[in-house]
N, C-alpha and C positions, 0 to 999 in steps of 0.2 A: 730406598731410592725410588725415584719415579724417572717413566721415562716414557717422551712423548711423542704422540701420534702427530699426525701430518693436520688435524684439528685442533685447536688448541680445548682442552676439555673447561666445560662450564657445569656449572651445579647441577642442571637440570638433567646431566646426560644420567642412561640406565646404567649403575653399577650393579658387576656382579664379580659372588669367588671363584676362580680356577687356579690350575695348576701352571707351574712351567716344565715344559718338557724338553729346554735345552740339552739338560741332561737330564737320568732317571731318575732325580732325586726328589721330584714332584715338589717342590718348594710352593708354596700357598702364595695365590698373589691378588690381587684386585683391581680388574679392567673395567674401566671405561669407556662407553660406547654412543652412537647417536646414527640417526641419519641425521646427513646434510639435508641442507633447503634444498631442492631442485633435484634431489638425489633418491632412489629406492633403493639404494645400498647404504647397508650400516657401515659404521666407520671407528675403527678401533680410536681413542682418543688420549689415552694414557693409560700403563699399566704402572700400579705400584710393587714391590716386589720386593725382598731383601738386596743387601749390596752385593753385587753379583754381575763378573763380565760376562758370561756366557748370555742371562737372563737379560739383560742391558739389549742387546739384538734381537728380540721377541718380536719387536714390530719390523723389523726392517727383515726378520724369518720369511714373514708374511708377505710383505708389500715387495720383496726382491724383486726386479727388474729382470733377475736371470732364472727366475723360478719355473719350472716345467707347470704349463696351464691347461693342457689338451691333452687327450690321448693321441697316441701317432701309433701306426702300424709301418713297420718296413717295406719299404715297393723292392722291385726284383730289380729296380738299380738301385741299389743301397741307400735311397734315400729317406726320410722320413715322410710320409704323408699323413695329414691329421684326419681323424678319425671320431665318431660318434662312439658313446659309451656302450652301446648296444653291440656297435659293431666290431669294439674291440673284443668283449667279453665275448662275443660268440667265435671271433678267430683264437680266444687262446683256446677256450673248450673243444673248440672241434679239433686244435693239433696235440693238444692232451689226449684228445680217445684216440687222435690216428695213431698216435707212436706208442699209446695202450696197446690197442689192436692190433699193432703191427711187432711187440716189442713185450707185450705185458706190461702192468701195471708197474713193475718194481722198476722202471728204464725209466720213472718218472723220480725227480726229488722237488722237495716243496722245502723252501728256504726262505727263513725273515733273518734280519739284523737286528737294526733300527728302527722304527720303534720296538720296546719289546710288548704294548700294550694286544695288539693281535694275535698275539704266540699259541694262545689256545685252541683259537677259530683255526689257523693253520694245522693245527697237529691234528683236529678234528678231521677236518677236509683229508688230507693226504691220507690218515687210515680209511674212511670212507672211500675212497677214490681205490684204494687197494696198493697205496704204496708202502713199503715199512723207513722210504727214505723222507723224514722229517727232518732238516738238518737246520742248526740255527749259527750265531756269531759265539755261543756257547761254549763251542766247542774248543774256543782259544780263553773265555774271558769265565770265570766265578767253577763252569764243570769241573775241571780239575781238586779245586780248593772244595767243591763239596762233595767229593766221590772221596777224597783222604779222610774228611771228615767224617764220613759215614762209616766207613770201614774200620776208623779207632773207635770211635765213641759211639758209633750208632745212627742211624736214620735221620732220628730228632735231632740228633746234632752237626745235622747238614749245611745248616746255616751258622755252624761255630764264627766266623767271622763275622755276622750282623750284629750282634752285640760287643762284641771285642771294641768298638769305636765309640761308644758311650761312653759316658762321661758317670760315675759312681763316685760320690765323694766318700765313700770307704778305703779306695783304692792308697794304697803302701808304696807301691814300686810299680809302674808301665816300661815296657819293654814295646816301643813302637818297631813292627820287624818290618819292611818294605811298603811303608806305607805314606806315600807324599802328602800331610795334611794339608798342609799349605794351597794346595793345589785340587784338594778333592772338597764331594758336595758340602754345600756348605753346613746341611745340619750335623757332621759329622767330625768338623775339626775347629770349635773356637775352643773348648777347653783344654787341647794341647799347649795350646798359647796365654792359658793365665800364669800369671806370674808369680808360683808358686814357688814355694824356699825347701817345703819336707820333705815332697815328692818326687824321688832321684826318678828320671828320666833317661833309659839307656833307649838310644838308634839301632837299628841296625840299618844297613843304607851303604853300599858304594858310592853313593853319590853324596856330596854334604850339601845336603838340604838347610833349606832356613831353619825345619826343626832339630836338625843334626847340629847347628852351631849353638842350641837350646839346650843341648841333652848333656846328663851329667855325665855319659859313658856316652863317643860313637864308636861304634863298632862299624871302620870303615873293609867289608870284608871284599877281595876277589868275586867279581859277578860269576854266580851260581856254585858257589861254596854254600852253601847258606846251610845244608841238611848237617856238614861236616863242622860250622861253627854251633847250629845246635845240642848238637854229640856232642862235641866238648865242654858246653856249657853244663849237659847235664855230667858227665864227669867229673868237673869240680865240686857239682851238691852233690855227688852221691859219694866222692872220695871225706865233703869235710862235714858229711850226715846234717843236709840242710833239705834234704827228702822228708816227705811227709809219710812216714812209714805205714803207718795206720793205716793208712789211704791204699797205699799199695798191697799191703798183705788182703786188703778185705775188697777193692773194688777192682784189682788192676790184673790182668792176664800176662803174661810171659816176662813179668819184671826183672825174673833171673837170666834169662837169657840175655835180656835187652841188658843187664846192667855187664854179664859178662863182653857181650859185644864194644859196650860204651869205656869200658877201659883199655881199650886201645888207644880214645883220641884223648889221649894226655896235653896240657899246658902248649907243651911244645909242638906237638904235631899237628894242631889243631893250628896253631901261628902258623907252620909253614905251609899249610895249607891253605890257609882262608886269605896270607898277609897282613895280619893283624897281630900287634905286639900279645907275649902272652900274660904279662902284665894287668892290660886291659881285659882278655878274655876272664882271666879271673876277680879282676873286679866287679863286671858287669854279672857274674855267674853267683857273686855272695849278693851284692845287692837287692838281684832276684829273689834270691833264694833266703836271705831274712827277713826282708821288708814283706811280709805278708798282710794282708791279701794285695798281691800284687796280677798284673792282667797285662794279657798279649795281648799287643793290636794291631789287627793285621788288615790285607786289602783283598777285593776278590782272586784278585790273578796275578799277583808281583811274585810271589813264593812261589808259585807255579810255572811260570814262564822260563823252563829250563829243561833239558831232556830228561832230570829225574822229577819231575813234577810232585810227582805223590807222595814219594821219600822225604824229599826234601823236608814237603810241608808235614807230613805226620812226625819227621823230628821234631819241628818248632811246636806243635800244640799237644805234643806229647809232655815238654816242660811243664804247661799247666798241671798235669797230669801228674808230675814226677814229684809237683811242690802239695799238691792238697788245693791247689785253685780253680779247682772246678766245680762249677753250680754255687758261689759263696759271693755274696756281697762284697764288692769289692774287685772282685777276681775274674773270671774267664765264665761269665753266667749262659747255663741252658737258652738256646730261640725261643723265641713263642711271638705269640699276637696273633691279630686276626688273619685269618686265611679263605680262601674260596673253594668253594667247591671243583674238584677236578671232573671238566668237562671233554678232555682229548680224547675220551674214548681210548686212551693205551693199553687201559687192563682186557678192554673186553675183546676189541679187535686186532691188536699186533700181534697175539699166538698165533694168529690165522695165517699171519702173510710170512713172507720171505726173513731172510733176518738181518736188520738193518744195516747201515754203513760202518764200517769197523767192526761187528759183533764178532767176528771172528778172531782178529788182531787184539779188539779194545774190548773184550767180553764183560769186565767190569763197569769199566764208565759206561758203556749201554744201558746194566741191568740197572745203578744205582743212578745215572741222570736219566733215562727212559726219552732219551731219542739218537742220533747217528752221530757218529762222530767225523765232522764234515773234512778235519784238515787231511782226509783221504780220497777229495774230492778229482781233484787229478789223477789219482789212481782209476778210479773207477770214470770217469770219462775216455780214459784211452785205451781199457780193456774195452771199451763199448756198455759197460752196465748202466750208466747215463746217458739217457738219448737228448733228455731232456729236462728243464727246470723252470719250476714257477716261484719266483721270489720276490718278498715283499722287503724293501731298506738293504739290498743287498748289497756288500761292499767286498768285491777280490781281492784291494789291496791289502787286505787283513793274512792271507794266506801267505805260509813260507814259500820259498820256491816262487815267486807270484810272476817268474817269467815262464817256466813252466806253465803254470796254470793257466795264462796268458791266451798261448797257442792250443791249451784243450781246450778253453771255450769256443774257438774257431769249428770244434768237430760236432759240437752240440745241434742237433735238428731244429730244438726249438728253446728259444730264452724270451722271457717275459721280465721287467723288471717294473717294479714303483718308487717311486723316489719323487721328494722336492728339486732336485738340479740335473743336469746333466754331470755325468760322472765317468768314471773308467769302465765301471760295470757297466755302463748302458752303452759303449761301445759294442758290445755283443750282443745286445737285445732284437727281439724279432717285433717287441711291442714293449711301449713305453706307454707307463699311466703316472700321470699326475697326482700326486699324495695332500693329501690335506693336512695341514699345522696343526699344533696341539690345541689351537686357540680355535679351529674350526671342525675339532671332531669330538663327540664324546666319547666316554670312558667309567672303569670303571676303577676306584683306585683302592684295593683293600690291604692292609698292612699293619703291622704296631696298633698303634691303639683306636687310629682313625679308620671308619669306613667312608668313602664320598663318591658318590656321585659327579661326575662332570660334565657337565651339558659342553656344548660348543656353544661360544658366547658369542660367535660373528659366523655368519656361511663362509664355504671354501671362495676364494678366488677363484675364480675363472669356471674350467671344471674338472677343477682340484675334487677329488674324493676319497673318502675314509677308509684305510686300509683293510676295517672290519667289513665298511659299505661293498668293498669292491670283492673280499672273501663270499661275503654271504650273495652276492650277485652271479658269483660265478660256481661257486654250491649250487644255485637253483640251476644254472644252465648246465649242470654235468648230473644232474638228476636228484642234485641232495636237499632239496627244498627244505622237504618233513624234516629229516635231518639237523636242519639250520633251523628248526624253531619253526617254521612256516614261514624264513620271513624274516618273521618280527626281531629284531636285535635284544627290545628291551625286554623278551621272554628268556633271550640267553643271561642277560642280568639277572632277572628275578634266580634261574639256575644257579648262576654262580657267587648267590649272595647269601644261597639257605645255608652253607655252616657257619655264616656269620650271627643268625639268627635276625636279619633285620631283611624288609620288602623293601622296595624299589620306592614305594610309597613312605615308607619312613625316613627315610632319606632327607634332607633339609633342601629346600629349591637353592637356587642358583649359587650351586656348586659350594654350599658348606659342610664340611663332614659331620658322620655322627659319631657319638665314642662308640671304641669297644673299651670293655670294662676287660683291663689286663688282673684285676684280682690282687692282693697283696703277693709280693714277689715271696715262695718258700724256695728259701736254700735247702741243697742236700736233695732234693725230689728221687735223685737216684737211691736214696735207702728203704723208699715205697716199689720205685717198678726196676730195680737194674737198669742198666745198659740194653739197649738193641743191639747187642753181637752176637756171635753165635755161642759166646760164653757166658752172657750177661753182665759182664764188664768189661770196661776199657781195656782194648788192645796194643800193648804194646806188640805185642808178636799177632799179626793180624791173621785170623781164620782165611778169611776169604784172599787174602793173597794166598796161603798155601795153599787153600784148594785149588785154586790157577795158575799154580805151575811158580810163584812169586816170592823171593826170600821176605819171610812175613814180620822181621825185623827192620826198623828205619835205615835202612844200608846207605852209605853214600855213595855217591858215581860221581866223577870226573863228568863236565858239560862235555856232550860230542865233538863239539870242536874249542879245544882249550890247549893251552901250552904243554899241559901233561900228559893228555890223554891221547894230541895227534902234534908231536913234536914237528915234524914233518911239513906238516901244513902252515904252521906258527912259523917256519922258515920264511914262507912267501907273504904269510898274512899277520905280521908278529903282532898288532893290537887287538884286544879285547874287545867286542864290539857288545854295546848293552842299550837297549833301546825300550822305546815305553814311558819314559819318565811325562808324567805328567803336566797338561798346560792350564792353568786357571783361564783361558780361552778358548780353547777348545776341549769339543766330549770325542775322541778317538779322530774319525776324518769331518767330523759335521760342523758346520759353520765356517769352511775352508773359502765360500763362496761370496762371505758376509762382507762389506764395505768395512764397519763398524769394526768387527775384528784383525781383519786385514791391517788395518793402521796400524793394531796394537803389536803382533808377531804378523809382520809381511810374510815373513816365507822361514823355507826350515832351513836349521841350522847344524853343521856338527860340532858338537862340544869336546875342546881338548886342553890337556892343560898346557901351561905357560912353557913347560918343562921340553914336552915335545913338541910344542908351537919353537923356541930358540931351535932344536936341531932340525927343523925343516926347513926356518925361516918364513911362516905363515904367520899372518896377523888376522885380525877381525876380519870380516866380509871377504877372504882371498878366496878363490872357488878351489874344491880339491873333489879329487875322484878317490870314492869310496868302493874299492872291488872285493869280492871273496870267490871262492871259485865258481860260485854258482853266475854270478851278475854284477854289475855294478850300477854308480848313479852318480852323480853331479852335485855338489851342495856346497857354500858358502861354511865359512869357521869360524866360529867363537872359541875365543881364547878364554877360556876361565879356571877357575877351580874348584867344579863340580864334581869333575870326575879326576880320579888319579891319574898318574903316568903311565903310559902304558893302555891306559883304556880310553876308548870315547866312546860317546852317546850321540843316536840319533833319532830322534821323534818319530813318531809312525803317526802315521796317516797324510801324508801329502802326498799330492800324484806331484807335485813337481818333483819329488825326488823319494820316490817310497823306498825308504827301507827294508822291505821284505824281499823285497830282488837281491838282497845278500843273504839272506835266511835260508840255511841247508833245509830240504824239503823232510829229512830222513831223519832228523832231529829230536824223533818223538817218544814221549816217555812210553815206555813198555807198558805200563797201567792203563794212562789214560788218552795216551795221542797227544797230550800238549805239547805245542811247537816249543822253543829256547832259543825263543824271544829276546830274552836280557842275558844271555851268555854264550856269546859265536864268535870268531875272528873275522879280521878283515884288515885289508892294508889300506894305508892312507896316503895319496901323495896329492903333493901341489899343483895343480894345473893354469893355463891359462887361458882366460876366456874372453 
C-alpha cells in the first residue's frame, strides 16, 4: 500500500529504505522525500509500505498537529514554560545530582517504554550514574515469557517464543496458545490463514478469535486456567503413551515427578476447571500428540499475564518437551540469528551498586532478565526509595493499581518525561522533551538474518530530538562523555555491531539491510552442547525454582481474584474480567492521538456477551461502570460473542477509560512480578450518561 504526503510525490523526489516503527516489528518500507520550491525543509511525499493500519498513520505520526515540539520545563505555578535544549538538559542533570547528593544514587530510576530502540544507552547511563534501578515496560510485557523459558530449557532458549510464530512447512499439528494473529505484526501471522485441509489447527483462546473460528479444536478455556488446561493435556499423552520417551529418559530432568503430579489433572477435572468440555481436551491432546512434528505458538506476554505467570507458561512449552518437539523441523525450533554486542555495562557495574528493584521479592526475574522489576514501582515510591525518575516513552497507565500509582507520582521530587504527545504520564512531569519519529531518527536494527542501518530520512519537526541524541546529551552533562563514545553515536554502533561481524561502513546506504548468513538450520543441536540448566537438560522439575524457596514442578494456582480462589469477592464482583486482547490499530496506548485511527476504533469499548447483555438490558454503545475493589471507570458496550458468559474484556491502553484502575496491585506472580492482566473480577452495571 502507499500512502501519501501533503506533496503529491513526482519521479524526481529522493527515495530511500527505512523501517516502520508503528509498532516493533520494523516492517521495511520506502519514503519518498523532496524539498518544496520556496522551502529549506524536506517533505515526506509518500511512503510505500505493506498493508497495514497502524503503518497507514506514519505521516500523519509525524505532521500531528497535537505532537509535542519544544522542550518545556515546569514554572513554580504549574505551568509549562518552553525551554532551549541546553537548558532543559542542564535542569534535569542538576536535579539528578541534587536528589543523588541528597538521597544517593539508588533514590534515582531511569525508565523507557516506547521506543525500545534506546534501551541500551539507558541501562548504560543509570549504572554509570550509580543507580541499580533501570526499569523498563518489560516488566509487564515478553520478561515473564523469557525468565520461564530460561529456567526450563536454558538461556539460549530465552527467546522460545520467537520462533514459535514461523511458518515451517514441515509442521503436522500447531497449537496457537493465546496468540491473536489476526491482530499482530504482520510478518508474524499470514500463514495461519492459508487455507490448508492437513494441518489441524487447535486455539486455545477465551476469546473466539477470527483464528479460533479457523481452528479444528477451540479450546475455549476460563481466563487464566491456561497452566491447568496444559496439565491436562499432557495427561492424556502420557496416559495413551503419545510421549516421546526417548526424549525424556535422555534430555529431560524430573519427568517422574512431573508425570506423578500431571495425573491428577484427569479428563474430568481438567473440564471443571478450565470450562471446557472433556471431550474436546482430549481431542485436542491426541492431535497434538500424533500429528508430529507439531509446534506451539505462542505470544510474548498473553500466557503470562496472570498471577501465576511462570507456571502457567512452563506447563504450555513443557508440551513441546513431553512430545519430542524441540529443536526439530517443523516443531518448537531453538532462537538464533544475529545479535549485538551487550553494551549496558550490567556485568561489569551492577555488583557494585545497591540491589535492584524487586531483587529481593523477584530474585529470579532480576538475575535471568538483568534489570528491576518496575510493577513494584509504587511500592518503592512511598517507602521514599524513589525520590526520583528519568524516563524516556514512559506510560503509568500500564501499571496495575494505576490509581495507586497515580497519587505516588504526586510524592516524586523530580520526573522528566519524552514522548511524541501529551499523555497522563506527563501529567507529572517536572520537564517535558519532545521525541523524534521513527522517520527522523536513526537506528540500529539487528535481528534474524538482517543487519540495517537506518538513517533518518527527514529531520525532527520542530525541536523534536532523538531519544538516543537526548541520552547521549545528558551522559556528557552528568560527567559520562568518555563513557558515551566521546560523543559520537556512530562509535556506539560500530560497538554494537562487532558480533555481528559486519562495520558501520559495510552496511548498504540508505537504510537497506545486510544479510546475516543464518547457516543451514541443524536440528537436535542439544545432543552436541545439552541444555543450559543446572542439569544439562530440560527441566521439568526446575533447579532454580528449588533453590528459591519454589515448587520446581509446573504447579497450577487459582488467578488471585477468581470465582475459586476468592468466593467472597466474586459475590460483589461475579464477572471475569480479561483484558489485553489485541487491536490491528493500535501498538498498546500509541496512536490513541492519531486522526487516521480515531475513525477507525473512536474509543474503547467493553465486550460482553448477548447472554449477559439480555439480563441487564444493555445494547451497543449503552455506557456501563466498570468497578472492582480497587477503582472503577466509565465505558461504552459491545454486545458480542467474543468473549463467553460470565466474562468480558476490556482494551488497555486508553486514558478515556484505562483498565488498570481495576487491576489488583497485589496480583503478582511469586517468580516474576507479573501483573494478571487477563484474569481479575469486576462487576458490571448499566449507567446513565
Amino acid at each position: 500500500m502507499k500512502i501519501a504526503g501533503t506533496l503529491k510525490r513526482e519521479e524526481t523526489d529522493d527515495q530511500e529504505t527505512s523501517t516502520c516503527y508503528m509498532c516493533s516489528a520494523n516492517c521495511e518500507v520506502h519514503v519518498s522525500t523532496r524539498v518544496a520550491d520556496g522551502s529549506n525543509e524536506k517533505t515526506v511525499t509518500e511512503v510505500a509500505l505493506p498493508d497495514c493500519v497502524r503503518g497507514s498513520a506514519m505521516i500523519e505520526h509525524r505532521e500531528s498537529d497535537v505532537r509535542l515540539l519544544s522542550p518545556e520545563i515546569r514554572g513554580e505555578d504549574g505551568n509549562w514554560q518552553e525551554a532551549s535544549w541546553k537548558d532543559t538538559i542542564l535542569n534535569i542533570a542538576d536535579n539528578l545530582k541534587r536528589v543523588k547528593e541528597k538521597y544517593g544514587p539508588q533514590s534515582v530510576a531511569f525508565m523507557v517504554g516506547y521506543t525500545k530502540e534506546p534501551r541500551p544507552y539507558m541501562q548504560r547511563l543509570a549504572y554509570l550514574f550509580g543507580t541499580p534501578h533501570y526499569i523498563t515496560e518489560s516488566s509487564c510485557c515478553f520478561g515473564a515469557t523469557r525468565v520461564a523459558s530460561a529456567i526450563t530449557f536454558g538461556d539460549d532458549y530465552g527467546y522460545f517464543y520467537g520462533p514459535s510464530r514461523l511458518f515451517q512447512p514441515e509442521t503436522k499439528c500447531r497449537m496457537v496458545w493465546s496468540n491473536d494473529t489476526e491482530n499482530s505484526m504482520l510478518p508474524l501471522k499470514k500463514h495461519y490463514f492459508f487455507k490448508e485441509t492437513d494441518v489441524p489447527m487447535i486455539v486455545v483462546d477465551p476469546r473466539l478469535t477470527s483464528l479460533a473460528k479457523k481452528a479444528t479444536v477451540h479450546l475455549r478455556l476460563r481466563p487464566g486456567t491456561d497452566g491447568a488446561l496444559a496439565n491436562g493435556l499432557a495427561h492424556i499423552i502420557l496416559k495413551e503413551g503419545l510421549e516421546d520417551r526417548d526424549f525424556l529418559n535422555g534430555w529431560c530432568h524430573g519427568v517422574s515427578e512431573y508425570e506423578e503430579y500431571i495425573s491428577a489433572f484427569t479428563p474430568e477435572k481438567t473440564a471443571a476447571i478450565t470450562g471446557i468440555d472433556k471431550d474436546l481436551i482430549v481431542k485436542a491432546a491426541r492431535l497434538y500428540g500424533i500429528n508430529k512434528p507439531a509446534q506451539i505458538s505462542l505470544s510474548p506476554q498473553a500466557t503470562v499475564h496472570h498471577s501465576n505467570a511462570a507456571q502457567n507458561h512452563r506447563a504450555i512449552i513443557l508440551l513441546a518437551a513431553l512430545t519430542g518437539n524441540i529443536d526439530v523441523k517443523g516443531g518448537n525450533r531453538k532462537p538464533g540469528g544475529a545479535s549485538e554486542k551487550d553494551i549496558t555495562l550490567h556485568d561489569k557495574l551492577l555488583p557494585a551498586l545497591t540491589d535492584p528493584m524487586g531483587k529481593e521479592r523477584f530474585p529470579i526475574f532480576i538475575d535471568k532478565y538483568k534489570e528491576g522489576q518496575s510493577m513494584l514501582l509504587s511500592d518503592y515510591i512511598e517507602s521514599g526509595k524513589i525520590k526520583a525518575i528519568f524516563s524516556i516513552g514512559a506510560n503509568i497507565m500500564m501499571y496495575p493499581d494505576y490509581g495507586r500509582l497515580k497519587k505516588q507520582m504526586e510524592k516524586l521530587e523530580f520526573f522528566s518525561v519524552a514522548d511524541f504527545y501529551d499523555t497522563p504520564t506527563r501529567e507529572y512531569a517536572d520537564v517535558s522533551m519532545p521525541a523524534a519519529t521513527h522517520l527522523e531518527r536513526e537506528s540500529l536494527i539487528i535481528g534474524g538474518d538482517k543487519v540495517r542501518y537506518r538513517p533518518n530520512v527527514i529531520e525532527p519537526r520542530g525541536n523534536a530530538k532523538a531519544d538516543a541524541d537526548i541520552m547521549f546529551e545528558l551522559a556528557e552533562a552528568l560527567g559520562f562523555k568518555q563513557e558515551f563514545w566521546g560523543g559520537d553515536i556512530k562509535a556506539s554502533f560500530e560497538e554494537r555491531l562487532e558480533e555481528t561481524g559486519y562495520k558501520l561502513d559495510d552496511l548498504p546506504e540508505k537504510g537497506k539491510y545486510a544479510p546475516y548468513d543464518l547457516g543451514d538450520y541443524v536440528e537436535r543441536k542439544y545432543q552436541q552442547d545439552g541444555f543450559q540448566t543446572k542439569s544439562g537438560k530440560i527441566e521439568f522439575k526446575s533447579s532454580i525454582l528449588e533453590d528459591h524457596g519454589h515448587e520446581g514442578l509446573p504447579v497450577y494456582k487459582e488467578p488471585y481474584w477468581s470465582p475459586v480462589s476468592t468466593p467472597d469477592i466474586a459475590v460483589d464482583y461475579p464477572f471475569i474480567l480479561t483484558s489485553g486482547g489485541r487491536s490491528k490499530n493500535y501498538q498498546h496506548s500509541q496512536g490513541r492521538k492519531l486522526e487516521m485511527l480515531r475513525a477507525i476504533e473512536p474509543y474503547p469499548v467493553l465486550q460482553l456477551s448477548a447472554q449477559d447483555a439480555e439480563v441487564m438490558d444493555v445494547k451497543n454503545d449503552d455506557w456501563l461502570r466498570a468497578s472492582s475493589p480497587v477503582g472503577e471507570i466509565e465505558i461504552r458496550a459491545l454486545v458480542c460473542d467474543v468473549v463467553m458468559p460470565g466474562v468480558v474484556h476490556i482494551p488497555h491502553g486508553w486514558e478515556d477509560a484505562p483498565v488498570n484502575m481495576l487491576m489488583p496491585g497485589e496480583a503478582l506472580c511469586d517468580i516474576t512480578g507479573f501483573p494478571g492482566f487477563k484474569s481479575s473480577l469486576c462487576n458490571v452495571e448499566k449507567i446513565t450518561k
